[in-house]
PASEBA-1860 file (N, C-alpha, C; in nm, 3 decimals):
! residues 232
1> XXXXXXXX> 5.333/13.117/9.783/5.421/13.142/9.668/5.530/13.034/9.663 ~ 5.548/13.000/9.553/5.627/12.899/9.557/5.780/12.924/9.536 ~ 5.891/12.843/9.590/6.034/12.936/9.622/6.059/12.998/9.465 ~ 6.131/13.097/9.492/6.180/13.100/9.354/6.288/13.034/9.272 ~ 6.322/13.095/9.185/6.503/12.993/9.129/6.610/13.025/9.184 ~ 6.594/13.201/9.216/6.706/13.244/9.310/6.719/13.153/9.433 ~ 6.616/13.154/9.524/6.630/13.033/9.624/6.647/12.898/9.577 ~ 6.591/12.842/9.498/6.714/12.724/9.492/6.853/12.745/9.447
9> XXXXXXXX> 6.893/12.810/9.385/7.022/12.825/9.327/7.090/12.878/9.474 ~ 7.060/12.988/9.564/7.133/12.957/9.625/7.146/12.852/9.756 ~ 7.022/12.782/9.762/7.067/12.682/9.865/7.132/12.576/9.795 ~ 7.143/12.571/9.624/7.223/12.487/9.612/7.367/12.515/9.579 ~ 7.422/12.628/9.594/7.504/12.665/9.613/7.615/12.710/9.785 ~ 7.519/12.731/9.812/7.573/12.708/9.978/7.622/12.565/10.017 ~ 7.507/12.465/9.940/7.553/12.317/9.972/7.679/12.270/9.911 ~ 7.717/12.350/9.774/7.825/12.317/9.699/7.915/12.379/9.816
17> XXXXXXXX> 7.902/12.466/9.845/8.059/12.537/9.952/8.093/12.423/10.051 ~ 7.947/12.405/10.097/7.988/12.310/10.231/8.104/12.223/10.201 ~ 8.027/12.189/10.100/8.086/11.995/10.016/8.233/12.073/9.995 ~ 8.287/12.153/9.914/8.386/12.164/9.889/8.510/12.203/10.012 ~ 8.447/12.217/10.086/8.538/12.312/10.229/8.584/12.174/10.323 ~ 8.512/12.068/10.313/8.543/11.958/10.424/8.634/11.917/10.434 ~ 8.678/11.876/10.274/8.833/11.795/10.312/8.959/11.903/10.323 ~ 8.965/12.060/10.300/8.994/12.133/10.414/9.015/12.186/10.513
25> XXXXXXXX> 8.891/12.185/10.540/8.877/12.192/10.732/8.928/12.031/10.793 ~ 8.913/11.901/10.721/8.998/11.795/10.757/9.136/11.834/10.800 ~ 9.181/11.861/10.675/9.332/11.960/10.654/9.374/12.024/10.754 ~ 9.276/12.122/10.785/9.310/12.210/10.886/9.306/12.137/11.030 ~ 9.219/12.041/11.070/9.190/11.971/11.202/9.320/11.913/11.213 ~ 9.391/11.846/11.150/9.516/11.722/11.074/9.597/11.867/11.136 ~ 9.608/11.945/11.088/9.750/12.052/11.082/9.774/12.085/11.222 ~ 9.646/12.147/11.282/9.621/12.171/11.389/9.663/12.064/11.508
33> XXXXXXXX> 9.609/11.954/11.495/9.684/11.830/11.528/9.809/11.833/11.563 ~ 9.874/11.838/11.481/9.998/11.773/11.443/10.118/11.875/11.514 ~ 10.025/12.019/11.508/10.145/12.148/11.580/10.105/12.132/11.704 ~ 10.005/12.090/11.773/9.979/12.056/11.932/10.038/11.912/11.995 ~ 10.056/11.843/11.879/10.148/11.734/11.923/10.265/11.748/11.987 ~ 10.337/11.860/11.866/10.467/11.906/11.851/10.514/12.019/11.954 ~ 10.388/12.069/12.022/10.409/12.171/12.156/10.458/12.055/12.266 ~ 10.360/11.915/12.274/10.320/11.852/12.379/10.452/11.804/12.435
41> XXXXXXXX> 10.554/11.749/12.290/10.671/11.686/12.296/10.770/11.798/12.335 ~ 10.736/11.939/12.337/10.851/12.031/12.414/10.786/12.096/12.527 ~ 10.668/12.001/12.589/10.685/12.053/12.701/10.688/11.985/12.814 ~ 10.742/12.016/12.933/10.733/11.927/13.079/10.612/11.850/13.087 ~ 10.597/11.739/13.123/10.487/11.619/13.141/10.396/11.699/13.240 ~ 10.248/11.753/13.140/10.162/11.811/13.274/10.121/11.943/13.203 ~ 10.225/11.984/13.143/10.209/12.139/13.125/10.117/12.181/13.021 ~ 10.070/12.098/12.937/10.001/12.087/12.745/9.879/12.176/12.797
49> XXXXXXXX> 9.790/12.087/12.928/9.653/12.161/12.912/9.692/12.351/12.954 ~ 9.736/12.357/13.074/9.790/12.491/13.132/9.854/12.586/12.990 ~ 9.952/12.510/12.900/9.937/12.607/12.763/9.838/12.641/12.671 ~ 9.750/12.497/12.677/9.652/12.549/12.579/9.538/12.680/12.633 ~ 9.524/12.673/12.737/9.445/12.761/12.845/9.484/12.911/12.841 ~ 9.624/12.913/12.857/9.718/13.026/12.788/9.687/13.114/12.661 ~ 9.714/13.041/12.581/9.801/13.099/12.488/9.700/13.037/12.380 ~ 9.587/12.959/12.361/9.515/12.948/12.240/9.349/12.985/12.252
57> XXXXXXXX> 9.282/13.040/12.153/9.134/13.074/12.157/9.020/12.920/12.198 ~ 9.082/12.825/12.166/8.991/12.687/12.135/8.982/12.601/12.294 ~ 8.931/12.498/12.321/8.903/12.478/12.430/9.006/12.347/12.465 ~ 9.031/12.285/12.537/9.075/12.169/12.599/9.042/12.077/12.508 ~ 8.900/12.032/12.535/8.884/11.948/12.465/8.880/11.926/12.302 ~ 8.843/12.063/12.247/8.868/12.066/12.111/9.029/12.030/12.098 ~ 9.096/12.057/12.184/9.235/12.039/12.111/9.239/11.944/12.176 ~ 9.227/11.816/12.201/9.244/11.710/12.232/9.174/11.614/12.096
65> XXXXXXXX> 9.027/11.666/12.054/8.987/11.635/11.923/9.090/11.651/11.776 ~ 9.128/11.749/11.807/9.224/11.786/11.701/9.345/11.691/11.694 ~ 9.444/11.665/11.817/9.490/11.612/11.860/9.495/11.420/11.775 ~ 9.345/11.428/11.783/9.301/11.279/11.789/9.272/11.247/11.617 ~ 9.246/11.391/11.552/9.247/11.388/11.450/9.382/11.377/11.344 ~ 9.475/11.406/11.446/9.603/11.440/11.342/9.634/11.222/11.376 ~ 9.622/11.177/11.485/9.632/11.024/11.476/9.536/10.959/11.361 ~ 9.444/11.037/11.279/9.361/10.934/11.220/9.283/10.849/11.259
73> XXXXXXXX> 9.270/10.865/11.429/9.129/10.764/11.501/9.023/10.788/11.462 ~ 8.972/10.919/11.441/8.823/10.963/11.437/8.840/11.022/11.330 ~ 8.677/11.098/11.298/8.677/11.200/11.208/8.547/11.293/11.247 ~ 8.614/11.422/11.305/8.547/11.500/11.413/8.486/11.588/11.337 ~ 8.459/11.618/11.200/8.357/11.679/11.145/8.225/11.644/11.054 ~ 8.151/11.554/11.148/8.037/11.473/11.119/7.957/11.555/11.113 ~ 7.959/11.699/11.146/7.837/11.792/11.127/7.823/11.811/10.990 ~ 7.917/11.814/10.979/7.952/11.927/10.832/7.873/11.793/10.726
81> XXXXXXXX> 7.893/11.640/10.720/7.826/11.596/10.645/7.704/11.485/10.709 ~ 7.596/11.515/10.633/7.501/11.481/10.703/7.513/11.309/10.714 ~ 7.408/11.237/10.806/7.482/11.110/10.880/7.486/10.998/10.786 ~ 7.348/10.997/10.703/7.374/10.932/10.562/7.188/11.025/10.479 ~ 7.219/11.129/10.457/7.129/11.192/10.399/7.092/11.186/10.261 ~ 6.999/11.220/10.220/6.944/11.160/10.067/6.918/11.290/10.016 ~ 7.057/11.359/9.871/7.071/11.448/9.840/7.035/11.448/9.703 ~ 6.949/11.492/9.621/6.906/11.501/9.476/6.966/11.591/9.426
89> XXXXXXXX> 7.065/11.675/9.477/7.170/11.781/9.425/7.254/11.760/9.435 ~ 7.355/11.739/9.389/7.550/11.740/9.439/7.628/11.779/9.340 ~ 7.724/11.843/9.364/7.770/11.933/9.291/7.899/11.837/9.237 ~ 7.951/11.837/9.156/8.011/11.718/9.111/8.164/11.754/9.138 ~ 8.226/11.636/9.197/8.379/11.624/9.258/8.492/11.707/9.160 ~ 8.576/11.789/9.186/8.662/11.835/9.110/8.777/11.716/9.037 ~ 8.834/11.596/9.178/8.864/11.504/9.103/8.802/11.394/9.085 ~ 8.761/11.352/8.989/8.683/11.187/8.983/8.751/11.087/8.983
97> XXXXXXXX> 8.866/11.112/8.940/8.957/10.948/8.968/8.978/10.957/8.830 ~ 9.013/10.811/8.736/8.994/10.789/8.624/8.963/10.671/8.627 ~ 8.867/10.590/8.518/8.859/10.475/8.484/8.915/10.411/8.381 ~ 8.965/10.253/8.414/9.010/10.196/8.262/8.924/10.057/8.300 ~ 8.847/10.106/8.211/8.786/9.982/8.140/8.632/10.031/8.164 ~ 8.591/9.907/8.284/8.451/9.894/8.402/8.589/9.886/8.517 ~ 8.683/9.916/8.551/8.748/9.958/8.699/8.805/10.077/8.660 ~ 8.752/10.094/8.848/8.779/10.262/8.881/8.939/10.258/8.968
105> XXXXXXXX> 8.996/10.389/8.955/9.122/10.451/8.992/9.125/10.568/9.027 ~ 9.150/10.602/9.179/9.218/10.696/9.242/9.336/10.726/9.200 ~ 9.307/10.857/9.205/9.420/10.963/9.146/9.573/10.993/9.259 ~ 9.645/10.944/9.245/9.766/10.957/9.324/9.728/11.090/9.415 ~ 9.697/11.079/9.536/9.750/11.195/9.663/9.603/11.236/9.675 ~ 9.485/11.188/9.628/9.340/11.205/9.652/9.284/11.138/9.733 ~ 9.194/11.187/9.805/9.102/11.207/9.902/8.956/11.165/9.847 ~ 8.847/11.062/9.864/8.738/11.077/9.800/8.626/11.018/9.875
113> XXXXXXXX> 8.497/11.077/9.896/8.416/11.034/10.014/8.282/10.963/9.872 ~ 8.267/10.847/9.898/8.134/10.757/9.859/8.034/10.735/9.958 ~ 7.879/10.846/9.881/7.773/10.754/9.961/7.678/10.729/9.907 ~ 7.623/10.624/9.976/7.534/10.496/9.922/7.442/10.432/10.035 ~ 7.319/10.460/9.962/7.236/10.375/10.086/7.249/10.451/10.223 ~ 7.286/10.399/10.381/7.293/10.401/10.501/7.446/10.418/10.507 ~ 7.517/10.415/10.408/7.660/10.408/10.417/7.766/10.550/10.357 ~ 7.885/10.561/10.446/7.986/10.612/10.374/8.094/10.583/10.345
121> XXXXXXXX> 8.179/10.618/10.241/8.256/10.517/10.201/8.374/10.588/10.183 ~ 8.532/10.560/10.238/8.593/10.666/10.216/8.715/10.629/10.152 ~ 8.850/10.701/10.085/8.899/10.648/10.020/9.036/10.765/9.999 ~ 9.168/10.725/10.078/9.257/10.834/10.127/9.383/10.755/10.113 ~ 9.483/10.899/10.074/9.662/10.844/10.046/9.659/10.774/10.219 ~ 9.765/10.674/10.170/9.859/10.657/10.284/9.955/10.733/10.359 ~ 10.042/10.808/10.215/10.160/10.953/10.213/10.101/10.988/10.159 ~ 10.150/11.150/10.142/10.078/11.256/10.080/10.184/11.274/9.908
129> XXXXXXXX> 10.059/11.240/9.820/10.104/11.223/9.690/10.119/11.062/9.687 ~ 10.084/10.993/9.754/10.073/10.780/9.710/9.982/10.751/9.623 ~ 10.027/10.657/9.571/9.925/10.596/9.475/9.862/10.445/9.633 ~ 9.936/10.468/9.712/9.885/10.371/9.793/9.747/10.411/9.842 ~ 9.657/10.328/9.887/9.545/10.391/10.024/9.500/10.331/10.094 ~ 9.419/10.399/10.194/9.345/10.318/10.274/9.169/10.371/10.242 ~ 9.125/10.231/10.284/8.950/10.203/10.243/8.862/10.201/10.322 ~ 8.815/10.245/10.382/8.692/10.188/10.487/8.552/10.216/10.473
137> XXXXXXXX> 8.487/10.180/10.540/8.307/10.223/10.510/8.248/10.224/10.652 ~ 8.181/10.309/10.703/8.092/10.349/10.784/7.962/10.325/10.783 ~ 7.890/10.234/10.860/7.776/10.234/10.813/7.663/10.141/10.907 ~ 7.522/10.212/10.853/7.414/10.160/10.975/7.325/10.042/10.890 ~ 7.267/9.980/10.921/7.147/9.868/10.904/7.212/9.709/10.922 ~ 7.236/9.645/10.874/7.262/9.485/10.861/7.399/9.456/10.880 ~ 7.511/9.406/10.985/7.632/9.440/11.024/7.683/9.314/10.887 ~ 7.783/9.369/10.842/7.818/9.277/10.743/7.925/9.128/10.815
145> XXXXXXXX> 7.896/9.014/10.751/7.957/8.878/10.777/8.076/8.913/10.678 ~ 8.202/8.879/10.830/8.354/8.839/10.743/8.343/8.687/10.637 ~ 8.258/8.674/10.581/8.259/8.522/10.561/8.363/8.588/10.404 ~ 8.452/8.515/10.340/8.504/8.560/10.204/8.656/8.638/10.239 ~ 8.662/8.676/10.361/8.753/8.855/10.354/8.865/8.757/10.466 ~ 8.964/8.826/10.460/9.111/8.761/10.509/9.115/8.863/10.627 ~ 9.130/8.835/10.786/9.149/8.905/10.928/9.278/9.014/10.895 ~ 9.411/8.915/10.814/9.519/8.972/10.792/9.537/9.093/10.695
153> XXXXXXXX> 9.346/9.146/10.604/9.385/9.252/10.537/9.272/9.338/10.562 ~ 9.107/9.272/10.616/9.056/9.375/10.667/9.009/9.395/10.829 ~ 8.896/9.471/10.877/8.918/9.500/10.992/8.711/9.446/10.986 ~ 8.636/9.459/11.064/8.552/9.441/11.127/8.504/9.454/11.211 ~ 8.415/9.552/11.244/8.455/9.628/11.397/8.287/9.707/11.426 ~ 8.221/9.672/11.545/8.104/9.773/11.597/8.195/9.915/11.614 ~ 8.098/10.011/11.660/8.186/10.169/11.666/8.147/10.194/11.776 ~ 8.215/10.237/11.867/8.163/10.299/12.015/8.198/10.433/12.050
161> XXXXXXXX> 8.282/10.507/11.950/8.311/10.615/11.946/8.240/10.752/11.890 ~ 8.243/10.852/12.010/8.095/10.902/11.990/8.080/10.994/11.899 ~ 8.252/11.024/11.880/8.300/11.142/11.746/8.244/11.046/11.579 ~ 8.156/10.945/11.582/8.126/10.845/11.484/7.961/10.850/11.504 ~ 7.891/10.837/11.432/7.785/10.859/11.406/7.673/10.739/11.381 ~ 7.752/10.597/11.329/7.728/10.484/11.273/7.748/10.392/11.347 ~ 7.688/10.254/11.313/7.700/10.172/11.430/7.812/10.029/11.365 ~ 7.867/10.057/11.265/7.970/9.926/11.202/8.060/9.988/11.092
169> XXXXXXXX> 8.180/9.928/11.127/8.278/9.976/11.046/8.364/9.884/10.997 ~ 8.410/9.882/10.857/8.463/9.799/10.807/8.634/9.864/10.703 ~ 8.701/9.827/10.699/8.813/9.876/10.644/8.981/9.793/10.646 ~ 9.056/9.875/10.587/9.172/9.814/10.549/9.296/9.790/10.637 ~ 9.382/9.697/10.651/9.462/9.691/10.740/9.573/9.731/10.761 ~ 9.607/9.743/10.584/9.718/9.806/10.532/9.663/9.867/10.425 ~ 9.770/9.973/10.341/9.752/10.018/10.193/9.743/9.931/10.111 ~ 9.648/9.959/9.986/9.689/9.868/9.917/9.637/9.985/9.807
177> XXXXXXXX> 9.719/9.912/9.653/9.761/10.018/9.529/9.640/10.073/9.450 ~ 9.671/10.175/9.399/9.550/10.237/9.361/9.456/10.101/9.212 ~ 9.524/10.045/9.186/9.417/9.923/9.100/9.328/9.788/9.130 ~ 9.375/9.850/9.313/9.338/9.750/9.389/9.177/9.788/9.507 ~ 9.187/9.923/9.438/9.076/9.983/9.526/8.895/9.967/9.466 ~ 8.906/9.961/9.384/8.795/9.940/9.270/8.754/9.809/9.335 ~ 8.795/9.738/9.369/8.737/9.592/9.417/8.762/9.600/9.555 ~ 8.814/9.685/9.627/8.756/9.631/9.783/8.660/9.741/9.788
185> XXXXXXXX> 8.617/9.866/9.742/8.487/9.959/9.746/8.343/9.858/9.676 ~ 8.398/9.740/9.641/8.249/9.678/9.601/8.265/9.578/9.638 ~ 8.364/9.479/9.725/8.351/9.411/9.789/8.262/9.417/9.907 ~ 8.327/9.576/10.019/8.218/9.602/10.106/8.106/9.675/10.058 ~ 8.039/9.635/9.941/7.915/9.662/9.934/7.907/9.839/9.834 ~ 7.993/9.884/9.777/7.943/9.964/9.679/7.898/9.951/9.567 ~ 7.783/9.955/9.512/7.774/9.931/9.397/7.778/10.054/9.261 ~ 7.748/10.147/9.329/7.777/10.221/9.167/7.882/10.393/9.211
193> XXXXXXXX> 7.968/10.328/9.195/8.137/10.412/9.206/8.100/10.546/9.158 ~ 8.091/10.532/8.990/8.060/10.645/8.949/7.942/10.764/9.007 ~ 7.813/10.700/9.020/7.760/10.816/9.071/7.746/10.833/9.207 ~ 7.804/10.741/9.314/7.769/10.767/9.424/7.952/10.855/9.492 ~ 8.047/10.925/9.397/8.101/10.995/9.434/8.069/11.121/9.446 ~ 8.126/11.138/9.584/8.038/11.266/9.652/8.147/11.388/9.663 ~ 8.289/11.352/9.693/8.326/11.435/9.762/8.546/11.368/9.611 ~ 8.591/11.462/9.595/8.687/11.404/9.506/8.847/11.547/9.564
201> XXXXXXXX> 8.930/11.478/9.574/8.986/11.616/9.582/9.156/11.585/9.623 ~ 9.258/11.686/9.582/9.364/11.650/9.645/9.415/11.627/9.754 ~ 9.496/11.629/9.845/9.520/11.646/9.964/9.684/11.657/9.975 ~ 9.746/11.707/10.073/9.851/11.741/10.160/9.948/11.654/10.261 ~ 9.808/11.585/10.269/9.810/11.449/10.380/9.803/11.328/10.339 ~ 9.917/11.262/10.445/9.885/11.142/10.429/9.786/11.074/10.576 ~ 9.757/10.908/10.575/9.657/10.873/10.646/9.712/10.734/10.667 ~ 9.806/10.732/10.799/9.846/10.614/10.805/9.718/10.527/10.834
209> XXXXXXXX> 9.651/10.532/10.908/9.484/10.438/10.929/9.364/10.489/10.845 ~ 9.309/10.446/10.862/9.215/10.446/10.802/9.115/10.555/10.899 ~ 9.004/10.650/10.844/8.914/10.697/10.917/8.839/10.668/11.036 ~ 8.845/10.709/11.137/8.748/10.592/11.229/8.815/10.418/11.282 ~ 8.893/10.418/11.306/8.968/10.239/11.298/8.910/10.221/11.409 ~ 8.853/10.174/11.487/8.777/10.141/11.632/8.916/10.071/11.660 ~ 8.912/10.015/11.825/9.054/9.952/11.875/8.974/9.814/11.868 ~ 9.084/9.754/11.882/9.041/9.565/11.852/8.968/9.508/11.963
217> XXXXXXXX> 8.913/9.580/12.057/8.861/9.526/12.130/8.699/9.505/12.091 ~ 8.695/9.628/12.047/8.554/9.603/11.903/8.553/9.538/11.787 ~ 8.664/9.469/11.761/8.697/9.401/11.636/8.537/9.284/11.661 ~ 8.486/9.206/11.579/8.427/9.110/11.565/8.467/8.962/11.475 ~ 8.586/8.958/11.482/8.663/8.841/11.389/8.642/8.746/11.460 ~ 8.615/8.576/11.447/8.625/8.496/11.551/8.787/8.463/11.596 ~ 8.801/8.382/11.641/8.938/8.341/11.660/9.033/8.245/11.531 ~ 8.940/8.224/11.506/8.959/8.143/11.332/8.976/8.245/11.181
225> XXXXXXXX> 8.951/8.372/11.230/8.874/8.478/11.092/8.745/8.451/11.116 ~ 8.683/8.378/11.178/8.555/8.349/11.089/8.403/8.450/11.208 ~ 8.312/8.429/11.188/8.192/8.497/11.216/8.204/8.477/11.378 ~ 8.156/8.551/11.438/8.178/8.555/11.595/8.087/8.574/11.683 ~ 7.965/8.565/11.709/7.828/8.601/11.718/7.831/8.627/11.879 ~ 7.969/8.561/11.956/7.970/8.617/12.090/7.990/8.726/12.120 ~ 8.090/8.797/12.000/8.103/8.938/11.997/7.997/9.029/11.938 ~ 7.836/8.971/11.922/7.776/9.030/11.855/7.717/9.173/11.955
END
């Protein structure tokens, strides 16, 4: 028998929850974060794990993830979206941005996940409510050449971090303004903005780094800016 409509409707509706709950549970990882920070700094040097052991349901190491999440190093809920999966359903972003012209614009204090190909593409305030952001892309097959791109504004980097899923990461060094984002999302390789937005939404938060920033010791810049193949 073949499924019915009820079964698709609701597996495509379960998939809509997922999609919509992430950059929440982000939220929540970030919040969570940020109040275990704020224990760490009132308590005696030593004492953080012995409280968390205490006095919270979650484990050590989750709150050390959390922890790591409120810094913006990682992004510890890779379950929740698949690693670069090929979805013929998606439920369409509450915010899309706006466009003027053929360039696209993020919506002051939004959050927005692009995917494409082997890649994800992400796109977050600096402060919470900026028209500033930060850009980066995640992603597996052909490591992209700095040849064109300035050391002093993006990053270039293998990933060795295991809370990361992908094997190259590319992104911003600083904020830069929301009319300025439309051209570094297709510089590193997006090509169609409009439909490959996946994920659109406000946020609470800001993001001083970027998603995932690997440390510079994974950087791959030569000593010039230029291509580095010793660091390959």
């Amino acid at each position: 028998m073949l499924p019915t409509q009820s079964i698709i409707d609701q597996i495509n509706t379960h998939h809509e929850n997922v999609q919509k709950q992430i950059i929440d549970a982000t939220e929540s990882a970030i919040a969570i974060g940020n109040l275990l920070q704020e224990v760490k700094a009132n308590l005696p040097h030593g004492e953080l794990i012995p409280w968390i052991e205490k006095h919270l349901i979650i484990s050590v190491r989750q709150a050390q993830r959390y922890m790591t999440a409120a810094k913006r190093k990682s992004f510890p809920l890779r379950n929740l979206i698949g690693k670069y999966d090929t979805v013929s359903y998606l439920p369409r972003p509450k915010n899309m941005g706006t466009w003027k012209g053929d360039r696209w614009e993020p919506e002051a204090g939004c959050f927005y996940l692009f995917k494409e190909d082997e890649a994800n593409y992400w796109v977050h305030p600096f402060e919470a409510g900026s028209n500033w952001f930060h850009v980066c892309k995640h992603y597996n097959g052909t490591r992209m050449n700095t040849e064109g791109f300035e050391r002093r504004y993006t990053i270039f980097s293998k990933i060795s971090d295991p809370d990361l899923t992908c094997q190259y990461y590319v992104g911003t060094t600083t904020p830069l303004g929301w009319i300025g984002v439309d051209e570094v999302l297709k510089s590193y390789g997006l090509r169609d903005i409009r439909n490959s937005l996946n994920i659109g939404k406000s946020t609470n938060h800001g993001f001083d780094r970027p998603f995932g920033e690997p440390s510079s010791d994974n950087w791959y810049w030569g000593e010039n800016g230029e291509w580095d193949d010793r660091k390959a």
